[in-house]
N, C-alpha and C positions, 0 to 999 in steps of 0.2 A: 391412202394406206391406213388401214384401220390399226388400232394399238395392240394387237394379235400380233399383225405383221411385223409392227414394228418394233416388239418385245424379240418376235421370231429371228428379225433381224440384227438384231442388240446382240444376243445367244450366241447366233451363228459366228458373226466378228468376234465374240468373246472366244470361242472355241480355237476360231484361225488363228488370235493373235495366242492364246496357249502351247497351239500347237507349234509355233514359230520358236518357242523359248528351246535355249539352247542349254547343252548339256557339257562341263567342262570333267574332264578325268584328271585325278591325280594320284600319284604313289611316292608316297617320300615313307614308304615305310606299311604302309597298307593299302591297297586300291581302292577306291572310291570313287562316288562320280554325283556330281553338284549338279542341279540346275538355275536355269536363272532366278527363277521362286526361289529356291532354296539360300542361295547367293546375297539377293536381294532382301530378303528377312533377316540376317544374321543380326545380331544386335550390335557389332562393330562397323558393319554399313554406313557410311559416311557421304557427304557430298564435300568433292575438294574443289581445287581449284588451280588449272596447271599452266602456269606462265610458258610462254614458247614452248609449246606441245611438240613435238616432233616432225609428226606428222600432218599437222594443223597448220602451226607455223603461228600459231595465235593462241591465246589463254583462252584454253577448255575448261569447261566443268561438269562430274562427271558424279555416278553413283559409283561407289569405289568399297573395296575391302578391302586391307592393310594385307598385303602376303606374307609376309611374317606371321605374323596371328592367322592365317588362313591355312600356311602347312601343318604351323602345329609344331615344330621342331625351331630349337634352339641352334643346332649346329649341323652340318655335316659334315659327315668322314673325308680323312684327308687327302682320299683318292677321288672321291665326286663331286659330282655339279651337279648343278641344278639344269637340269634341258625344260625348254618351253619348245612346243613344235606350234604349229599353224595349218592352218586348210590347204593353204596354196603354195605349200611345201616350206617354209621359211622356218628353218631351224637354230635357236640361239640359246647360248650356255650362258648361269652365272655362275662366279666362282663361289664358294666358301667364302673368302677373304667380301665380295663386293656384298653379299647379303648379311652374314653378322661380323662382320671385322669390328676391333676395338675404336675409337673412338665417338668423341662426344658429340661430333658434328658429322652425318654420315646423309647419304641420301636414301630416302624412304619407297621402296616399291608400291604402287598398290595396282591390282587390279582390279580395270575400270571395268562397268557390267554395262550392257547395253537391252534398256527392258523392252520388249516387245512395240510397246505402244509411245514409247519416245525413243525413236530411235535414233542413232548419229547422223550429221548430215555427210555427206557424200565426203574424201578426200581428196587431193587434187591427184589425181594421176597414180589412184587406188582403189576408186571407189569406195564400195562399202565395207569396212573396216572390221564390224562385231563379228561375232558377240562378245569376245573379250579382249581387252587391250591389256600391257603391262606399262604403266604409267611411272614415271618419277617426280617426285617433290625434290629440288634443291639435286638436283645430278650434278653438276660440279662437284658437289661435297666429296664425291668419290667415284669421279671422272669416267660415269656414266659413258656409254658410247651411244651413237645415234644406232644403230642394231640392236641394243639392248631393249626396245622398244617394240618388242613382238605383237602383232596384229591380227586376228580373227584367232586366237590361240583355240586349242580345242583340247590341248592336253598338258600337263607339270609333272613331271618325274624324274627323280634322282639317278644317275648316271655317271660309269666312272668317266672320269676325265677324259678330255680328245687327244692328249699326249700320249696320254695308257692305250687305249684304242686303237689309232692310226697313227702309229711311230712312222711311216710313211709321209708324215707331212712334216718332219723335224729334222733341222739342220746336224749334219757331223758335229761330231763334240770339240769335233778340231776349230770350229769358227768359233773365233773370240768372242766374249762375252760381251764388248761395245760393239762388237760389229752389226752395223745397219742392217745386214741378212736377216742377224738374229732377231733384233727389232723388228723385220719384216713378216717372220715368221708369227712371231706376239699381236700384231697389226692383222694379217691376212686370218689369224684364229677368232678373233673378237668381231674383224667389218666385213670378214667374205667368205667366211665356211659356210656361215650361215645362210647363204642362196649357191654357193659352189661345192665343188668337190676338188679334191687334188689326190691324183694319182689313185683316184677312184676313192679316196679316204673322205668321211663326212657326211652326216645325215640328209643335208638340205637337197629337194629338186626342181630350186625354183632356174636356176642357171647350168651355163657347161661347167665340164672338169675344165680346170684352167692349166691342166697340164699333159693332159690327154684330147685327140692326136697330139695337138701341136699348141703349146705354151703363149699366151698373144706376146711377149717380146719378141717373140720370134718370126712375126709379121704385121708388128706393131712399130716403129722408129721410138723411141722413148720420148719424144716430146708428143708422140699423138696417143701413146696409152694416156701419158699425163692428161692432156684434152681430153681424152675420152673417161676414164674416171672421174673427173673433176664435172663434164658433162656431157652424157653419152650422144644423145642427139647434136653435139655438134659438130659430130665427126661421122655418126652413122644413125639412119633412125628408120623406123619401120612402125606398122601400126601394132602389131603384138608386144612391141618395146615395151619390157618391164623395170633394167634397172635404172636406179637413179641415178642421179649426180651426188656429188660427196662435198660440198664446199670446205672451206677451211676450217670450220665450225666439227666439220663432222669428222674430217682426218687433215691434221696439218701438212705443210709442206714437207717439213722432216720425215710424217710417219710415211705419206705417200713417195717419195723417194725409198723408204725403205723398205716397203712393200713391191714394189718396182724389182728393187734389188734382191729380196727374196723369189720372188717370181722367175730373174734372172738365172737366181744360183739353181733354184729346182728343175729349170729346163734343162739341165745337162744329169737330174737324177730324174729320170724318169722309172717310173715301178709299175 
């Protein structure tokens, strides 16, 4: 190959791997739209380093931009959220409270960028993950959920709340304020909207409505939902199988009982 060729060829891989850089949108107030050059240039671009990654399951380390310094806003309104959506329909909210809530010890979003020519390595029972990850530093600090860890994101925009929106997925005002339902409802918003629907209410289309036809307690026995959320192939499994398992790590016994239990109570309000 002469050095023509192989300059020709240098070029050409320069271009494909350009052309592969991906593009993130965002509107917390004006639309715009990032790409990975652009991303990757910022001057707060950083290389971190994330103990028990989510999705890894092992300390990643990654090229990252602080999302906070990346929206650009201090606050939002006390009707909205933050929505991240994804390529392969995985839709998830943060509140107000979890992105700038007051205290001194808080957990840090960033998201991770995935450049062309280094790219992630494969996940288990995901594949390939980019171009954009939402990553946490120190997620305990403000009890992070394993869904708040959006994956190939493609887009960031403020959004009112899912209460205001689909009052269809919200318990009578008559169930008590301890009662598990209600917990269930706070649980099912945060670990299952975001690949479900209910009652046709919810962004995501990675999964079914889980109330529409028919609600799984209602041809599930309660200790084999429990198996099967906790881990789905051990009760049913197919090669398109997409969701996960939940260990204790990712919803406790408490909350999954009362996700159960909201699940329960919605079956008999069907909309």
């Amino acid at each position: 190959m002469t050095p023509r060729h192989v300059f020709a060829l240098a070029s050409l891989l320069l271009a494909c791997a350009s052309s592969m850089a991906a593009t993130l949108a965002i509107n917390v107030g004006g639309e715009r739209s990032l790409t990975t050059e652009q991303l990757l240039a910022r001057p707060d671009v950083a290389t971190i380093s994330v103990p028990n990654d989510v999705t890894f399951h092992r300390t990643m380390t990654y090229r990252a931009v602080p999302l906070r310094a990346l929206l650009g806003i201090a606050q939002l309104p006390a009707d909205k959220e933050l929505q991240i959506t994804a390529t392969d329909g995985f839709v998830t909210h943060l509140s107000a409270k979890l992105l700038f809530g007051d205290g001194r010890k808080r957990a840090e979003p960033w998201l991770a960028i995935e450049a062309p020519d280094e790219p992630w390595p494969q996940a288990p029972g995901n594949g390939d993950i980019g171009p954009f990850y939402l990553v946490w530093i120190d997620p305990a600090a403000s009890r992070v959920s394993s869904e708040q860890w959006p994956f190939k994101v493609d887009a960031i925009r403020i959004a009112p709340t899912l209460a205001a929106r689909f009052p269809q997925i919200a318990v009578d005002k008559s169930v008590p304020a301890d009662s598990p339902i209600r917990r269930g409802q706070t649980v099912f918003a945060t670990q299952c909207i975001v690949c479900h629907k209910m009652n046709g209410a919810g962004d995501a289309s990675m999964g079914p409505d889980l109330n529409r036809p028919h609600n799984p307690t209602e041809y599930f026995q309660p200790w084999v939902l429990k198996s099967f959320i906790r881990d789905p192939k051990s009760i049913r499994a197919w090669t398109d199988m997409r969701m996960p398992g939940f260990d204790r790590n990712a919803i406790s016994d408490r909350d999954l009982d009362a996700v159960i239990a909201y699940l329960g109570y919605m079956a008999k309000r069907k909309k």
